[in-house]
Structure formats: structure tokens, C-alpha cells
N, C-alpha and C positions, 0 to 999 in steps of 0.2 A: 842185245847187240852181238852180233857174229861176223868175227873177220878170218879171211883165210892168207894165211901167211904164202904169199909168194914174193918172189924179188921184182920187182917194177922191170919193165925193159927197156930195153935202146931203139926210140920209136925211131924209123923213117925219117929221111927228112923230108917235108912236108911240100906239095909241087906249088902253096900260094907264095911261096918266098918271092920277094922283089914283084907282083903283080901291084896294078893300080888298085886304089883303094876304093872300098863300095863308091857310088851315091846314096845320096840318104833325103827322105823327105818327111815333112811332120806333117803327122794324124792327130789331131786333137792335145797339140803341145808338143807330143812322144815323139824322138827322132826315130825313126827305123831304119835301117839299113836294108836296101835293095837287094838280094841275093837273088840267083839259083841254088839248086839243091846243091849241084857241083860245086861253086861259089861257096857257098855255108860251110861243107865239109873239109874243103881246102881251108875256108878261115880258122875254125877249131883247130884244125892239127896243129898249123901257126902257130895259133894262142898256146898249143900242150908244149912249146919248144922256148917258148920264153921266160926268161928266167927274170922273174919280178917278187916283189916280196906280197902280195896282193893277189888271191887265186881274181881271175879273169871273169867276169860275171855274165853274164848268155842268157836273155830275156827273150819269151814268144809274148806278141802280145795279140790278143783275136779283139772282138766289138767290148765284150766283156771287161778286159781290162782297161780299155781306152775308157769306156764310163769312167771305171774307178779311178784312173789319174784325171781327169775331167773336170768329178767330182772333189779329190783329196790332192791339194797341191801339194803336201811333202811326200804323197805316192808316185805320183807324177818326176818331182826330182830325185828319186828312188830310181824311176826305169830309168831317165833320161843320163843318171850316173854309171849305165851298165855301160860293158865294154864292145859291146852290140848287140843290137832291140834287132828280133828278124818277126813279120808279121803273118799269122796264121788268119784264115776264114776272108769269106766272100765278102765280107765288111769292111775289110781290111782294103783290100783289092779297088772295092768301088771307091772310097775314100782317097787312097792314092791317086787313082785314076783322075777325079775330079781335082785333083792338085796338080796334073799334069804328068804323071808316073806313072805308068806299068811296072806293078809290081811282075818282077820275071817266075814268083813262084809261090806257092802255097805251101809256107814252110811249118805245119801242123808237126808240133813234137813228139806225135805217136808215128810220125811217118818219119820226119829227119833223122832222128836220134836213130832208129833202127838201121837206118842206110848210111849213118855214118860207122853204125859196129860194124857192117858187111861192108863198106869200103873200104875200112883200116886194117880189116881183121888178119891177122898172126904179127902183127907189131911188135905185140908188146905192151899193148895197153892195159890199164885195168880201171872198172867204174865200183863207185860205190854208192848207194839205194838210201835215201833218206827221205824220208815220210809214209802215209798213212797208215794203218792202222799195225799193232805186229804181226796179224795173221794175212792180211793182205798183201806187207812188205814180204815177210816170210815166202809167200808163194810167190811174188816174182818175181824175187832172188832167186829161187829155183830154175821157175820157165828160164828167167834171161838163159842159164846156164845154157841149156838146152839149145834155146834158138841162137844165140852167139856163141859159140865156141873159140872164137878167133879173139876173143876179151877174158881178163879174169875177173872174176868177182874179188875184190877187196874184200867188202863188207856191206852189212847193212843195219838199218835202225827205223824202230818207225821213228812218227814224223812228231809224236806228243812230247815235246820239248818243253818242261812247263814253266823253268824263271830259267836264267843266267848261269844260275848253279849247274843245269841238267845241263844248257847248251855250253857249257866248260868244257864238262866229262864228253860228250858228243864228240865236240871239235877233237878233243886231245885223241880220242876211239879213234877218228875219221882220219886224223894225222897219221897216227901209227902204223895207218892200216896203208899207207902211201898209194893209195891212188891216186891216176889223171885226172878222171871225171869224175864229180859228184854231180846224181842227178837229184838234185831236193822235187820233189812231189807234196806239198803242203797247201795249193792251190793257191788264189789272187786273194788278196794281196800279201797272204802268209810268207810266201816262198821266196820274193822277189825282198820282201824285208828282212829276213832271216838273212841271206845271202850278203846282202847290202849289210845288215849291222856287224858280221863276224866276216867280212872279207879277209881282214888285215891277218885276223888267226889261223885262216883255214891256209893249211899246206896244201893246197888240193891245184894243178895248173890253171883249169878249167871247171865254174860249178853254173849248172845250165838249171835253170828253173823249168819243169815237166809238168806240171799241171795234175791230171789224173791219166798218168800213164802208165802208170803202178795199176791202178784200178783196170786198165785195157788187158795188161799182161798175168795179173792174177786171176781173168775168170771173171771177173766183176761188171764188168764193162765190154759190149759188144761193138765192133765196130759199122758202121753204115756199110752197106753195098757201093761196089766202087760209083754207080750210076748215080747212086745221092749223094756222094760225095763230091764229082766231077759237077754237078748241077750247084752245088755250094749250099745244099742240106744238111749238113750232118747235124746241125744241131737240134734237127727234128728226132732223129733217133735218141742223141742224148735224151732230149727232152721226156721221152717214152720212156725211161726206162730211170729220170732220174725227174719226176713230176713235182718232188718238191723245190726244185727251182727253175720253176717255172716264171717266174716275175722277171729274173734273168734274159728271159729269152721274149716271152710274151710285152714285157714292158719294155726291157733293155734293150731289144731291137729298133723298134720306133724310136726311142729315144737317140738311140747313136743315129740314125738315119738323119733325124732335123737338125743333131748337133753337127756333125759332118761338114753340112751345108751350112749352117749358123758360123759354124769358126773356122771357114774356106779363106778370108783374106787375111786371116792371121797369120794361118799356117803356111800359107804362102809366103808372107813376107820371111816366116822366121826360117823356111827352106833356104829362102833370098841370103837370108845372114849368116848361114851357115858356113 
């Protein structure tokens, strides 16, 4: 664990104060919340200026995790306890859509998170890196430095947390270290659980679950060309370069496609009751 001692700062006040509050519509149980990218980054800043005893909890959810609340109802009331679900991938979108929503954006958290450093940046802010591997968190912790300047690094840890005892010493590390944002990168359904069981202890304002974003910015991970991305492929490059999870994407796809349409007057109604 490596934290760098700097004094937090006096962020901005933030321009979503006093706006109306999202819409929100359910995808296979999971509320989401409607954003643009503009929309997203205004909420977060929000969220880094209140003062609650409760860090703020910021879930992406793509096809991938909707399975997994789908299939696991106390995963399911995991996401649906965050302080807002925002949905990433073209799975996501067609699903909305079919509920009667246009989703306004494809909020993928190797794209938001970067656009909210370079929107905020010389604030005052500071993030701090938790999960995979040491050598892959290690590198980047570095990059970030590099490509954000306008944030400080706190600190960072990987993400092998192994009982209560280790996520004690963690949380107490990640305290000290007072950052705004923790980004946890421990993938579905790790990250979102980890976040949810230690809310109450984490000093942190805002902790945003990232997925393999750590693995993008260390070298690990290539991103798609923006043309398969805009087409809503990227999970074909994943795939290529990450074959063993494949059933993921090969089985998982299909499967969210019938369930979608399978639990369309559910999620309707529970939009309804919203």
C-alpha cells in the first residue's frame, strides 16, 4: 500500500446543486439512473460536497451484471442500494429502450471516470486505486499521474483483500489517506459487494465501482477503435484478448437478450412504482 500525503482541497461548488433529479427506469429488477456524461459528472461532484456519515456508492451496470443480479437476489439488492446505478453497453440501451427510455448516454467507466478527472481538474480533488493485481495497480497509479494532473493520487492497494481483518487495515490505509474518490476495480460481483459491506467505515465522499479500468490504464487491456465502439462492439475486443471468458459474452449475451424481453412487464410496472 502507497499513499502520498497531501492536504485534500477546497473543491468547487458543484453546478448540479438545486437541478431536478434524474429519471430512473429498471432493467431486469436494477433501478438505473438516466444520465448524460454532463449529467454523471455534475451528480458526482454533488455527491464529493455532502457531508454524510456513509461514503456514496456509484455502480455501472453493462448486460454482464444484470445477469448477475438476475440471477442472485441479494446481488441484485446490493446494486439497487447504491446511491446511483448509471448503465454502460449497447445491452443496456436496447433494454431501456424497450421499457420506453432512451438512455441519453453510454456511461462505460473507462470513458466517465476519465472525463470527470479532466472536468474537475485543479479542484482539489484526490482519487484513490483499489484493486487488481500489485503490479497492475502499481502501474496505474502511475499512468493516472501522468494522464490527470489536475487530481492527486492519495493512494493505492491492490484489490486481494482476503477476510475482514485485511479489509480493517485497508479501510483504516484508505482513511488516512483522505481522499474523495475511491475507485475499487475488483470486477462484478466483487467490487459492488466490498463497497456495499464497508460503506459505513469508509471515510471516502464518493466510492465508484470500475470494473477492469486499472487493467485499461496499466497496459493490460486495449481499448476498441472508436468505430466498434460507436457500433456497441467493444465487447468483441474484450473478448479477443480476454478468451477465457468467453461464456460471458457467448452465452451471456443471448441470455440477457430473452431475459430483457421475458421481464419487460415487470420492470415496467416497477418503473411505474417508482
Amino acid at each position: 500500500m502507497q499513499t502520498i500525503e497531501l492536504t485534500r482541497g477546497t473543491p468547487a461548488t458543484p453546478a448540479a446543486a438545486n437541478k431536478s433529479p434524474l429519471s430512473q427506469v429498471h432493467i431486469l429488477g436494477v433501478r438505473i439512473h438516466n444520465a448524460s456524461s454532463e449529467e454523471a459528472i455534475d451528480l458526482i461532484e454533488e455527491l464529493l460536497h455532502e457531508d454524510r456519515a456513509a461514503t456514496s456508492s456509484i455502480y455501472i451496470v453493462n448486460a454482464h451484471t444484470l445477469n448477475l443480479a438476475c440471477e442472485a437476489y441479494p446481488y441484485r439488492n446490493v446494486l439497487n442500494s447504491g446511491d446511483v446505478v448509471f448503465a454502460d453497453g449497447t445491452g443496456a440501451r436496447w433494454a431501456a429502450r424497450l421499457r420506453g427510455t432512451r438512455l441519453k448516454a453510454n456511461l462505460v467507466g473507462t470513458d466517465l471516470v476519465p472525463k470527470l478527472f479532466h472536468t474537475t481538474a485543479g479542484r482539489g480533488y484526490r482519487y484513490f486505486l483499489l484493486g487488481a493485481d500489485a503490479s497492475t495497480i502499481q502501474r496505474a497509479a502511475a499512468a493516472c499521474q501522468k494522464m490527470f494532473p489536475g487530481w492527486g493520487l492519495a493512494g493505492f492497494h491492490h484489490g486481494y483483500v482476503q477476510d475482514e481483518a485485511d479489509a480493517t487495515k485497508v479501510i483504516g490505509e484508505i482513511n488516512a489517506a483522505r481522499a474523495d474518490v475511491l475507485l475499487v476495480g475488483m470486477g462484478n460481483p466483487l467490487q459492488e459487494q466490498w463497497i456495499h459491506r464497508h460503506r459505513g467505515s469508509l471515510q471516502v465522499p464518493v466510492s465508484i465501482g470500475v470494473g477492469g479500468l486499472f487493467d485499461h490504464w496499466a497496459g493490460n487491456l486495449k481499448r476498441a477503435p472508436a468505430w466498434i465502439r460507436r457500433h456497441g462492439l467493444e465487447w468483441t475486443q474484450l473478448l479477443l484478448q480476454q478468451p477465457h471468458k468467453w461464456r460471458r459474452y457467448l452465452l451471456g449475451n443471448p441470455k440477457f437478450l430473452f431475459r430483457i424481453v421475458a421481464q419487460l412487464p415487470r420492470d415496467r410496472q416497477m418503473t411505474l412504482h417508482d
